[in-house]
SERO-4910 file (N, C-alpha, C, O; in steps of 0.05 Angstrom, whole numbers):
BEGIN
 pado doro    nc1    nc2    nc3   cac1   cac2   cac3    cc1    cc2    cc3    oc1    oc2    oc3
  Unk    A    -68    103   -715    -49    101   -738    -38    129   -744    -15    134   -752
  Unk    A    -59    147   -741    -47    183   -740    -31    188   -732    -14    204   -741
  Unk    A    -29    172   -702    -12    187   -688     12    174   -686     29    186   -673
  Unk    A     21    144   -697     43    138   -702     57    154   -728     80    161   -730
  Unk    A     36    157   -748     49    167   -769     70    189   -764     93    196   -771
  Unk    A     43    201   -744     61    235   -730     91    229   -714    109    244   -712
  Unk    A     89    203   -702    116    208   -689    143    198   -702    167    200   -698
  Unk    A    121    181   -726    152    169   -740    166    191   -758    191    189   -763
  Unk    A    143    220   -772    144    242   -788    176    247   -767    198    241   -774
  Unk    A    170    258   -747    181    277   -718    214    256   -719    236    266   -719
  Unk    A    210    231   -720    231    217   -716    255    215   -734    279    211   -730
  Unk    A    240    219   -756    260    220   -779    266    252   -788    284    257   -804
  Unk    A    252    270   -779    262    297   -789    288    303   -764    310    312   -770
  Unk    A    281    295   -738    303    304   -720    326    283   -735    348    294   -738
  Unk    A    324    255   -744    345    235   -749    362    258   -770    381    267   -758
  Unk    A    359    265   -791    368    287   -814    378    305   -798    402    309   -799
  Unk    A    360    322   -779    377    347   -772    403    339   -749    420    355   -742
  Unk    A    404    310   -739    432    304   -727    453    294   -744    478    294   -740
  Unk    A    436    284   -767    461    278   -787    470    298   -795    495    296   -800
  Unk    A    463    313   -798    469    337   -822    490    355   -800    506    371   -810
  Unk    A    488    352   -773    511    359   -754    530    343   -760    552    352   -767
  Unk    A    527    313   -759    545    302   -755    566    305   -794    588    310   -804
  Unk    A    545    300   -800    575    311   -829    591    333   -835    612    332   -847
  Unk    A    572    362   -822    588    390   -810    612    381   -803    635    385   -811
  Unk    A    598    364   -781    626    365   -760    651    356   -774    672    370   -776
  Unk    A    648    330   -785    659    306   -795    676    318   -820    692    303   -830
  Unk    A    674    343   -832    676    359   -852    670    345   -876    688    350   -893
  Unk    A    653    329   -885    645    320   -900    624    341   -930    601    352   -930
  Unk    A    636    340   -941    626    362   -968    619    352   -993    601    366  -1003
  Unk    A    627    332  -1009    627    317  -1037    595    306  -1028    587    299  -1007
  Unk    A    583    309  -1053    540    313  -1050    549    274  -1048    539    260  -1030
  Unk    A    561    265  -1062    558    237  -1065    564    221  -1041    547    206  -1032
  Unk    A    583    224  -1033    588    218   -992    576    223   -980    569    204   -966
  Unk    A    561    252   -975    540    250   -962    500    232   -966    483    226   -949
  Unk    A    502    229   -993    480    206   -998    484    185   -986    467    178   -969
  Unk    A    510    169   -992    525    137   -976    520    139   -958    505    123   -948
  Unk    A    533    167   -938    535    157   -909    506    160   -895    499    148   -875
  Unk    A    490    179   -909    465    177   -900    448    147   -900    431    138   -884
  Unk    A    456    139   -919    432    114   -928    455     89   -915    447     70   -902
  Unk    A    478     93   -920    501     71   -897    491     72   -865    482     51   -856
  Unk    A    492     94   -849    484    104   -824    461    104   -819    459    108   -795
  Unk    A    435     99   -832    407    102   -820    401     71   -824    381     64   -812
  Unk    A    414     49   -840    411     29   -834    399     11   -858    398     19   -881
  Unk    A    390    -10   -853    380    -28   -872    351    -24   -883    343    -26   -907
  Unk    A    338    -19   -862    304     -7   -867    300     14   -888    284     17   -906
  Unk    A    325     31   -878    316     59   -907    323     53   -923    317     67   -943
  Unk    A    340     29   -926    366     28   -955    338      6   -972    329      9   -995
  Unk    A    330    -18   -949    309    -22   -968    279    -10   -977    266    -20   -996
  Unk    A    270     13   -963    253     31   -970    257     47   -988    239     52  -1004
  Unk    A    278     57   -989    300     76  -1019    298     68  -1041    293     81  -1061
  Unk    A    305     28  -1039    307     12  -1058    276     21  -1076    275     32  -1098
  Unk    A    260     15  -1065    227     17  -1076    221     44  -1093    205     47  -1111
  Unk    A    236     57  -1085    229     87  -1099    236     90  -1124    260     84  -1127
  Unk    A    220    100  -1153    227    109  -1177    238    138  -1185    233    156  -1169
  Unk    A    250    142  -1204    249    176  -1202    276    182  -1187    288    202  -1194
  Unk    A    287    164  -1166    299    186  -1144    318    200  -1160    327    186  -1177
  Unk    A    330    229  -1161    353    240  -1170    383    232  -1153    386    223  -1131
  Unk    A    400    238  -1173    423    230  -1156    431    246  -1133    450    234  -1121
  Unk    A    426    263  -1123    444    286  -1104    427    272  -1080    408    256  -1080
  Unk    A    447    287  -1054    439    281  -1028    413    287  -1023    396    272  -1014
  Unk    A    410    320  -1032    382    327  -1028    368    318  -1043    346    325  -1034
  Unk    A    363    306  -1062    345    288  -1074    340    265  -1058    315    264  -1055
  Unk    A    345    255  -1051    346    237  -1022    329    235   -999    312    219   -991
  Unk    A    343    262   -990    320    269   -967    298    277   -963    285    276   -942
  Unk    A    292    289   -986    267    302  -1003    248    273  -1013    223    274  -1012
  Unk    A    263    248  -1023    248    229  -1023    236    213   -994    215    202   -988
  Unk    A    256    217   -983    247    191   -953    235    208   -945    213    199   -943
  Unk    A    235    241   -936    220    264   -922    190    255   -931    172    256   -915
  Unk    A    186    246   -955    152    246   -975    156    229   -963    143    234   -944
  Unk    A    168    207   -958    151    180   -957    149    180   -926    136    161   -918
  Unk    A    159    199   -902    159    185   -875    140    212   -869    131    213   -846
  Unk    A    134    231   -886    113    254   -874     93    261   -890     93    280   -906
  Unk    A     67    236   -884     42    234   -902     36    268   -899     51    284   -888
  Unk    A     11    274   -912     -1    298   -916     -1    299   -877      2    279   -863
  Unk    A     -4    323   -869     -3    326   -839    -40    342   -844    -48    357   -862
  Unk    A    -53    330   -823    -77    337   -812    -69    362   -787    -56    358   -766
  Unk    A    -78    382   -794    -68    405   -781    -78    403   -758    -65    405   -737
  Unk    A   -111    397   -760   -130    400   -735   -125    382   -718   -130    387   -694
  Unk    A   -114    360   -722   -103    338   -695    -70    355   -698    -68    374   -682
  Unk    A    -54    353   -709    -33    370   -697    -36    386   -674    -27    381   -652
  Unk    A    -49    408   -682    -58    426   -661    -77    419   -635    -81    434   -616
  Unk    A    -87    398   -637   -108    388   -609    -80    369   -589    -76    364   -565
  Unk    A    -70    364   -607    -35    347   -586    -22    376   -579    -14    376   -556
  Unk    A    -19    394   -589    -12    412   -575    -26    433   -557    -13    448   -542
  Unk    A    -54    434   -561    -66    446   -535    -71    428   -522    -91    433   -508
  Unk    A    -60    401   -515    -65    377   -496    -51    385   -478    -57    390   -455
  Unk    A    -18    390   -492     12    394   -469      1    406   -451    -15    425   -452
  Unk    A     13    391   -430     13    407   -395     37    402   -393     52    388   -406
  Unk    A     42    422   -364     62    421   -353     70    395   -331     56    389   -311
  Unk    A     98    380   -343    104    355   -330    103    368   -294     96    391   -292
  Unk    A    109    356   -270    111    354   -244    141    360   -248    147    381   -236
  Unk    A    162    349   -260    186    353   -258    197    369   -281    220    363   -285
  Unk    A    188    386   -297    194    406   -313    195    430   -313    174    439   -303
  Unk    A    210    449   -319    215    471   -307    204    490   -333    213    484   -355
  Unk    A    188    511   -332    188    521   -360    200    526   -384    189    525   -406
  Unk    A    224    531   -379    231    527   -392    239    507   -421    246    512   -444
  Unk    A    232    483   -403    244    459   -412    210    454   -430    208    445   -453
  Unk    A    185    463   -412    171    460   -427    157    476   -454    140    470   -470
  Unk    A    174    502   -450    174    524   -468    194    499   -502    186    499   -525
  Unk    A    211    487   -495    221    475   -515    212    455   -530    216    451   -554
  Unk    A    195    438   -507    175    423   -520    152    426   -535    142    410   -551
  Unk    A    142    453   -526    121    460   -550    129    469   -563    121    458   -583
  Unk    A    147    490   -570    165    497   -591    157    477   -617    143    482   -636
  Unk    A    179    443   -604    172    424   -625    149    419   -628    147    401   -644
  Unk    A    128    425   -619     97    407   -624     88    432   -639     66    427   -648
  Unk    A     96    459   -647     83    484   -651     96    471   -687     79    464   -703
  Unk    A    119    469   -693    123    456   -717    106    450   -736    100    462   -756
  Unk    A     94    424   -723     75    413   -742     48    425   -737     34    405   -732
  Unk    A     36    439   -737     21    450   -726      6    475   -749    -18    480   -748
  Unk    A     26    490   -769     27    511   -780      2    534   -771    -22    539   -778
  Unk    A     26    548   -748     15    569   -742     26    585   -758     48    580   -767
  Unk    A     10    614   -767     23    634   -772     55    641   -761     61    637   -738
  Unk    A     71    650   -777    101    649   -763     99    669   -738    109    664   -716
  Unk    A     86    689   -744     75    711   -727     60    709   -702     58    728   -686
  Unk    A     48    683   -698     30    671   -680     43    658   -659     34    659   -636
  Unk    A     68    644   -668     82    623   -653     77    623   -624     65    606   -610
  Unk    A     95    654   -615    114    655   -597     81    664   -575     80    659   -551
  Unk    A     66    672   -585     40    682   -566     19    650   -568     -1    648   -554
  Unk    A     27    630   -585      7    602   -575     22    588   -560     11    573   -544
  Unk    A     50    589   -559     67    581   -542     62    595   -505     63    583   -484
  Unk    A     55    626   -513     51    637   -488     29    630   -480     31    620   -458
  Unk    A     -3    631   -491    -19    629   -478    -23    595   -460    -33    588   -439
  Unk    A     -7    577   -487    -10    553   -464      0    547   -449     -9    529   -436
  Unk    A     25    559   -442     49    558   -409     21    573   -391     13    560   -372
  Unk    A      8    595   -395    -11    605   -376    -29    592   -369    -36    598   -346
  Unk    A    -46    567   -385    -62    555   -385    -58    545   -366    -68    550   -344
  Unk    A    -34    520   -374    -21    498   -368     -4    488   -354      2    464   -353
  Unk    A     10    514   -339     30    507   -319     19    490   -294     -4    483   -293
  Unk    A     36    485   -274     27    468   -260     26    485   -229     19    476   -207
  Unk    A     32    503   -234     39    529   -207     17    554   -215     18    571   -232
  Unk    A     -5    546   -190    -25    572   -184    -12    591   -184    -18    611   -197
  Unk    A     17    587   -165     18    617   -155     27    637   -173     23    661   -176
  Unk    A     48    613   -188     61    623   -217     34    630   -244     39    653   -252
  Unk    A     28    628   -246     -7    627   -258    -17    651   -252    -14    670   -267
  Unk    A    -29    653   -233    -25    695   -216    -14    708   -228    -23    726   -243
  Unk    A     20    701   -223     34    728   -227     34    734   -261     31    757   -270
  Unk    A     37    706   -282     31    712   -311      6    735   -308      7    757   -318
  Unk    A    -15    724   -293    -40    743   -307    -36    775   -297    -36    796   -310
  Unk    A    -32    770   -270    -18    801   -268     -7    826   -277     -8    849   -269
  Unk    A      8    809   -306     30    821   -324     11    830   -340     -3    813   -351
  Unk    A      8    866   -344     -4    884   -375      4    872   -398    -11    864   -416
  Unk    A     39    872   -399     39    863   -429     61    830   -424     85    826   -421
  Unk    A     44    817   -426     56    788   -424     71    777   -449     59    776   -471
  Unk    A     96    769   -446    114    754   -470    126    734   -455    131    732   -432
  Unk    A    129    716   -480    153    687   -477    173    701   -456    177    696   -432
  Unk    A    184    721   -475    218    713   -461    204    726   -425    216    719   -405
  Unk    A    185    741   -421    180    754   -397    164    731   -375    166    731   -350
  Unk    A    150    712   -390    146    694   -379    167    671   -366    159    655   -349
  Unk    A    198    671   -380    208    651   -373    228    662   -353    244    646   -341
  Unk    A    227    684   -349    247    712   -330    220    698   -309    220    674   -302
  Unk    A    211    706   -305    190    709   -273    198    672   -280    219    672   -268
  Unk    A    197    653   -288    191    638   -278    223    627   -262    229    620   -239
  Unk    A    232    629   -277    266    626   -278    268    640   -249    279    626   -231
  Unk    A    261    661   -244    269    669   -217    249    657   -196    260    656   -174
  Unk    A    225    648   -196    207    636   -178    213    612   -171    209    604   -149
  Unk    A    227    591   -200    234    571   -191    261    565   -174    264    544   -163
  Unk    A    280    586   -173    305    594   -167    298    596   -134    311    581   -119
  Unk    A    280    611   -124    274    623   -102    260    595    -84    262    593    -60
  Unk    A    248    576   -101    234    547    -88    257    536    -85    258    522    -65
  Unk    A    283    538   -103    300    525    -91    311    517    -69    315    498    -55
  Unk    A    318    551    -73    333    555    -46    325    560    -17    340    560      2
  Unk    A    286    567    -20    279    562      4    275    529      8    270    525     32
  Unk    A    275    509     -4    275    484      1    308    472     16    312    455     33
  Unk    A    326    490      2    343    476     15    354    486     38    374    476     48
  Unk    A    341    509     48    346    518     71    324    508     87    328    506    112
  Unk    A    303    501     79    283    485    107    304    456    106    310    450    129
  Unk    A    313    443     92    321    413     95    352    421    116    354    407    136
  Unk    A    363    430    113    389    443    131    380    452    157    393    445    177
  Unk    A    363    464    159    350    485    183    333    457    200    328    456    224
  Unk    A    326    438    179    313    407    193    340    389    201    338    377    222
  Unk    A    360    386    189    377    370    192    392    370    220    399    352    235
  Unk    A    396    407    220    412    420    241    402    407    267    416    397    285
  Unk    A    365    409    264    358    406    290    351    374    297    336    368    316
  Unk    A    363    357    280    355    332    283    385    325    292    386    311    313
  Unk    A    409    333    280    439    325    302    437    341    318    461    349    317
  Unk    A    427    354    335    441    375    357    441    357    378    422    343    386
  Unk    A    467    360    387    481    342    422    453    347    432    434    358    422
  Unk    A    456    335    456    441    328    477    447    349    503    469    348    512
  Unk    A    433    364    513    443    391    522    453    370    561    438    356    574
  Unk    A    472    376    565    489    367    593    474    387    619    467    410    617
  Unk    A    473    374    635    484    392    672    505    400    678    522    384    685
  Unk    A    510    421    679    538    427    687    544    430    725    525    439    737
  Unk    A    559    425    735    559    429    762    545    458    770    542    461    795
  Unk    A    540    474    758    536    503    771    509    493    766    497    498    787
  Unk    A    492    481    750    458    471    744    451    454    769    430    458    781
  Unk    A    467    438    775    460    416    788    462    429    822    456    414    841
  Unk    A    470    455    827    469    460    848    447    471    863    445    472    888
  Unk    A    418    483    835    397    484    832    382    465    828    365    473    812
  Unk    A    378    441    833    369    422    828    361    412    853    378    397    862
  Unk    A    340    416    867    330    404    895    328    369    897    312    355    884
  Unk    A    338    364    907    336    333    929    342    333    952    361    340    966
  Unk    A    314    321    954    306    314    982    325    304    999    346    294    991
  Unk    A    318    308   1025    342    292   1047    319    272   1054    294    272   1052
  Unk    A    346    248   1067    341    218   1074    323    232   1096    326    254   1105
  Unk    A    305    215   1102    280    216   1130    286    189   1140    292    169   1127
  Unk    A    281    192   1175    283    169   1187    257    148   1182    235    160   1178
  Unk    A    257    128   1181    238    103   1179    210    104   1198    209    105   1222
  Unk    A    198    104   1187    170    109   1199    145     85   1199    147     62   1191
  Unk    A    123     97   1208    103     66   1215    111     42   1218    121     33   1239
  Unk    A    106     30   1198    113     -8   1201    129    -13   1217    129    -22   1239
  Unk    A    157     -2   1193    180     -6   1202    189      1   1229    203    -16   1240
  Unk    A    182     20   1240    193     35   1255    180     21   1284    192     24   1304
  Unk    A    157      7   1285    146      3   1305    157    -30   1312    157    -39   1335
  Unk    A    165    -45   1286    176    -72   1284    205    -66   1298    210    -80   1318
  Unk    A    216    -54   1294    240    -42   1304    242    -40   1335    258    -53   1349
  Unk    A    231    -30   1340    226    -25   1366    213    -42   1386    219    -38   1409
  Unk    A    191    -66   1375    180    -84   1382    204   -113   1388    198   -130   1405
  Unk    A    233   -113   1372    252   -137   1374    268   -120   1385    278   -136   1401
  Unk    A    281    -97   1389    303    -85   1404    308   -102   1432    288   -103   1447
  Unk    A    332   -115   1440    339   -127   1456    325   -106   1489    323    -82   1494
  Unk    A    318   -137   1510    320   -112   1531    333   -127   1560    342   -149   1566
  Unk    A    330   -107   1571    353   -121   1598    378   -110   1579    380    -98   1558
  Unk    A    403   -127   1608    427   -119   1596    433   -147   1578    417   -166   1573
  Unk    A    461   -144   1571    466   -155   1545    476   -177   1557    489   -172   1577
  Unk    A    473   -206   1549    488   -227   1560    521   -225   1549    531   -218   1527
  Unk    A    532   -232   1574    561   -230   1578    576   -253   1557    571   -277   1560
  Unk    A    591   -246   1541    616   -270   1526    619   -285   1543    628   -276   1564
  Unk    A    612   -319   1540    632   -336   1559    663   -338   1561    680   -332   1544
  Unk    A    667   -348   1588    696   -336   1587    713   -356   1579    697   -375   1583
  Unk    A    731   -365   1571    751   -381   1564    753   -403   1582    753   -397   1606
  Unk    A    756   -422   1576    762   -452   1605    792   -447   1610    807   -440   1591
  Unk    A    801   -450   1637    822   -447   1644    832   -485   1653    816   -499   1665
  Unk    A    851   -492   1646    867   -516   1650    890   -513   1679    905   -531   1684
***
């Protein structure tokens, strides 16, 4: 039940920070339009959850400050933080991408502001999914985020491109023609000469060869 609570908290704070783009954008400014379209746009569920609430003030941010209490119970820090020393690194994620995901899990979490960017570092070291990449972090005297995502950024850059040069360098040699004889090859190319017929044959042969002379054509009847 914790841990739904936690994702519905996560669900509705990102839902606010896209609205709150989208009315930027939309140039939307009067506090009262923006309450409507919030509670119009998130749908029937909040409008009847809203309904329930006493107290609420009129302004937008009175609003979101109400549904924020009601969709983000008290947060348990110590499970916060055990979901985030869980994260590993996905098979198809690139650090980066996973540098952003803990980011968001570092949130709820309340680290020191000061702490962030080094619990973020130590668990890409932990947790990456590349020994070799894993090495070269520990290697580094003075290890940082942004220095961590430079070496990786270029390591993963470098797997690229030796991958797509073995798949080309395999391809090449899987169409190559079929190599020909050319008349100047084939003139090096020994075959045997025909030999006359021997044993069996040769003695059968010789055994039916006609002997005497040859009987003469009869000759024509003369009238």
């Amino acid at each position: 039940m914790l841990g739904e609570n936690t994702n519905l908290s996560r669900s509705w704070d990102n839902y606010v920070k896209r609205f709150e783009y989208y009315i930027a954008a939309s140039g939307v400014t009067k506090d009262e339009q923006k309450k409507a379209m919030l509670l119009h746009l998130s749908g029937e569920e909040i409008q009847d959850i809203f309904e329930t609430f006493t107290d609420v003030g009129n302004t937008y941010k009175d609003t979101v400050t109400k549904l924020t209490e009601y969709f983000n119970p008290k947060k348990n820090v110590a499970y916060e933080r055990h979901i985030f020393r869980q994260a590993v690194q996905k098979m198809d994620e690139t650090v980066d991408n996973f540098v952003i995901r803990l980011k968001k899990l570092s949130v709820s979490c309340d680290f020191p502001d000061d702490t962030v960017t080094d619990q973020i570092r130590d668990q890409i070291v932990e947790n990456c999914n590349s020994s070799e990449l894993k090495k070269r972090f520990l290697r580094e005297q003075e290890l940082t985020l942004e220095k961590i995502q430079t070496i990786a950024r270029t390591n993963e850059l470098a797997d690229l491109h030796a991958t797509k040069m073995k798949n080309g360098a395999t391809a090449k040699h899987q169409f190559e023609p079929p190599t020909t004889v050319h008349d100047d090859d084939a003139y090096h190319l020994h075959v045997p000469k025909p030999t006359q017929p021997t044993g069996w044959f040769q003695r059968r042969r010789k055994q039916y060869a006609p002997r005497g002379k040859p009987r003469s054509s009869p000759k024509p009847a003369q009238f």
